[in-house]
N, C-alpha and C positions, 0 to 999 in steps of 0.2 A: 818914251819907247817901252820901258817896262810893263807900265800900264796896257800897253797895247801889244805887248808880248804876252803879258798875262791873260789877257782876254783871249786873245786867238789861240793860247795851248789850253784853256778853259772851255773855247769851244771844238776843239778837233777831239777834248775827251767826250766832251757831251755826246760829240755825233757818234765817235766809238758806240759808246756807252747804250747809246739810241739804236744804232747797229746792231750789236750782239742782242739787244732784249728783244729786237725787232727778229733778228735769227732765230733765237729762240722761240718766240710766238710763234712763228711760220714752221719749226719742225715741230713741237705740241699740237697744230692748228693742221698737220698733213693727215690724219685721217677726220672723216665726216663727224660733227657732231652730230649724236641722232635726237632724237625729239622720245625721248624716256616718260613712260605710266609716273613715275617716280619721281620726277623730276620736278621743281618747285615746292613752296611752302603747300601746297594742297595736293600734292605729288600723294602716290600710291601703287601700290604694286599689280600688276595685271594676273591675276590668279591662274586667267586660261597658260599666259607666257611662262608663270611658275611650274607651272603642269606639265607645259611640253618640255622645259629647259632640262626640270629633273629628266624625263623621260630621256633626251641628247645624254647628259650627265650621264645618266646610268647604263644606257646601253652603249656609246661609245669613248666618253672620257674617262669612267670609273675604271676599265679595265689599266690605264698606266697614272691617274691621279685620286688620291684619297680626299674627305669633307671630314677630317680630325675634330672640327667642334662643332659639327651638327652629330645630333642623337634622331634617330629614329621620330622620336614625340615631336620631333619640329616639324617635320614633315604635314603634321596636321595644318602647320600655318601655310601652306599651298592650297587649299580648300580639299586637301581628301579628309575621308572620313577616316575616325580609327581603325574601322576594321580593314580600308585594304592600307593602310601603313600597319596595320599588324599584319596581313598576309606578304609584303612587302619584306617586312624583318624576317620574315618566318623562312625567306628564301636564303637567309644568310644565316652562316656557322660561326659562333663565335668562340674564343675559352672561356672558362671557365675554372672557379676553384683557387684550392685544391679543398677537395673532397675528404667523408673522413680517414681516407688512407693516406691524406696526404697527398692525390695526384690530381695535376691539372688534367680538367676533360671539357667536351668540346659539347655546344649545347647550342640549340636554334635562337637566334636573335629575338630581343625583346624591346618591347618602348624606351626602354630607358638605355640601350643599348647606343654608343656611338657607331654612324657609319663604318662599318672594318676597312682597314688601308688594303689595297690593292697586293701591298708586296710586304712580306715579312719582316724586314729593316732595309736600310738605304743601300745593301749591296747586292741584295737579291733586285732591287729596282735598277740598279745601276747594269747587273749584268743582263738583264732581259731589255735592256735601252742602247746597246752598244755603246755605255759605259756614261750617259747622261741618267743625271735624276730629276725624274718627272717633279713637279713643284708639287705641294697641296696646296689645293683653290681653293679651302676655306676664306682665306682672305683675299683672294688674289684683285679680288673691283676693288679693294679699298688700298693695292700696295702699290700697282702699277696708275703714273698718269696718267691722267685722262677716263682711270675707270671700265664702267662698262667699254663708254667709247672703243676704246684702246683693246679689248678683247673681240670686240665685234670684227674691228676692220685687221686684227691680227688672224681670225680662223678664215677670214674674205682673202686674206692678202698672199695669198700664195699665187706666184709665177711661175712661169719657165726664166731660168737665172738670162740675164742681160749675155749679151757674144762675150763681152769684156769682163767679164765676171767669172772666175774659177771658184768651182764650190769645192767644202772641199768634201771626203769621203761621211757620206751620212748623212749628211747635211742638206734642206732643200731650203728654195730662195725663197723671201718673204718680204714685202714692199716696206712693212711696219714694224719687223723685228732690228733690235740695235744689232748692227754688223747687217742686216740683213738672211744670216744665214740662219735657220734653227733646226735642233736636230727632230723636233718633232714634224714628222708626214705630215701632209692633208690630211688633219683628221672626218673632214664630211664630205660628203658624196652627195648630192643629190639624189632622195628616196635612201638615204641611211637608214632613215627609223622611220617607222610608220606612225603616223599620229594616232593614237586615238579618239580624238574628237575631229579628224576627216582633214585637217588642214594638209596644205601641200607642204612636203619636207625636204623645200631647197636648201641651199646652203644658207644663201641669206637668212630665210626662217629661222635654221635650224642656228645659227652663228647669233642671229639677235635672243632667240627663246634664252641660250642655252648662256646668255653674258644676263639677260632679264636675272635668270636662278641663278647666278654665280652673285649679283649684287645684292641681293635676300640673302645670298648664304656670309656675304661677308660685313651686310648689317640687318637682320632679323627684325629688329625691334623699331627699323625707321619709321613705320608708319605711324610706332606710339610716340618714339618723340617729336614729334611734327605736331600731332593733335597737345603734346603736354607742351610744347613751346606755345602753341596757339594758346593754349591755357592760359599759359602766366600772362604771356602780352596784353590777354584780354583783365587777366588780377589785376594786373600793372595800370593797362589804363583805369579801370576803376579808381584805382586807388589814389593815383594821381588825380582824379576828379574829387574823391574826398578830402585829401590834404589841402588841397587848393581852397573848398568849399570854407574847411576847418581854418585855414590860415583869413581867411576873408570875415569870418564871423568873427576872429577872434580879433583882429587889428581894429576892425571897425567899431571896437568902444575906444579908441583911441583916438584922440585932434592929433590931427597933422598938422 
């Protein structure tokens, strides 16, 4: 009897167990996984979706969220040239100094310059937000699960709240935010921003461009370590082809 008591409270954790991770996978698993430039060991970033995403980015998320560790000079790894990421900086004020009097002064942005934050520290953000603070998306594809994913079907996922549902004051409903509720509006519109290379600027567009440039901004350098991982693999198998070779020439003055 014990034996088959143990069994059976061994299989009702199982099934728990198999339950909850099965729950979990299905709330992870409720927005679309999309089919990403980026995505796999030969993955790479779409330069056009770079282009337009900054473009969303800067004319409509810059004004309530800041990019704290991108600099201006990264900007070139979207495919602009320097000169309009310098005429680009040149549109922003930054400080500077102090000077030889000793006083901070205010100077046109340069290459080397980081993006400027939106809001002067986090209480000037908080009062221009009805008392929330905007995140900085420099990192944000690499904090939230799921990623890109997970931002794409978060600026899609805006509703009108359910009957049963009280929002509360500020707050709109969102299909994929935790609680549902978040204090950020619908930030896109359909024809938000106008493209410059002619594309139509739906939401969806504008929600996939603009998660494409958030995941560049929150790993830059994936496309070099993909080709340096490709590197070593291919070291690797060589190498493994020579120690093999080397262990075969060398046992072979040996009787077995």
């Amino acid at each position: 009897m014990r034996r088959v008591g143990g069994a059976a409270a061994a299989a009702i954790v199982a099934m728990v167990a198999i339950g909850l991770a099965g729950s979990a996978a299905a709330a992870e698993g409720a927005f679309e996984k999309r089919s990403w430039s980026f995505n796999g060991v030969f993955g790479a970033f779409d330069k056009g979706a770079l282009q337009r995403g900054f473009q969303v980015y800067q004319e409509v998320c810059a004004g309530c969220h800041g990019l704290e560790y991108i600099a201006f000079r990264n900007l070139t790894e979207l495919g602009l040239s320097e000169d309009q990421v310098k005429a680009i900086a040149a549109e922003f004020e930054v400080e500077d100094g102090p000077d030889d009097e000793g006083e901070m002064f205010t100077r046109p942005a340069i290459l080397s310059d980081i993006l400027p934050a939106p809001f002067a520290n986090d209480n000037a953000a908080r009062a221009s937000n009805n008392g929330a603070l905007p995140p900085d998306l420099s990192l944000m594809a690499k904090a939230r699960t799921g990623g890109p994913d997970y931002l794409h079907a978060l600026l899609t996922g805006y509703e009108d709240a359910p009957d049963d549902v009280v929002l509360n004051e500020g707050m709109s409903y969102n299909l994929y935010f935790r609680g549902n509720q978040i204090a950020m509006p619908p930030p896109l519109d359909d024809d938000a921003v106008e493209y410059t290379d002619g594309t139509a600027a739906t939401v969806e567009q504008m929600s996939a461009d603009v998660s494409h440039f958030l995941m560049w901004a929150a790993e830059p350098k994936l496309e070099v370590r993909k080709r340096m991982g490709l590197k070593v693999m291919l070291f690797l198998l060589v190498l493994t082809a020579l120690l093999y070779a080397s262990k075969r020439k060398v046992w072979s003055r040996i009787d077995h």
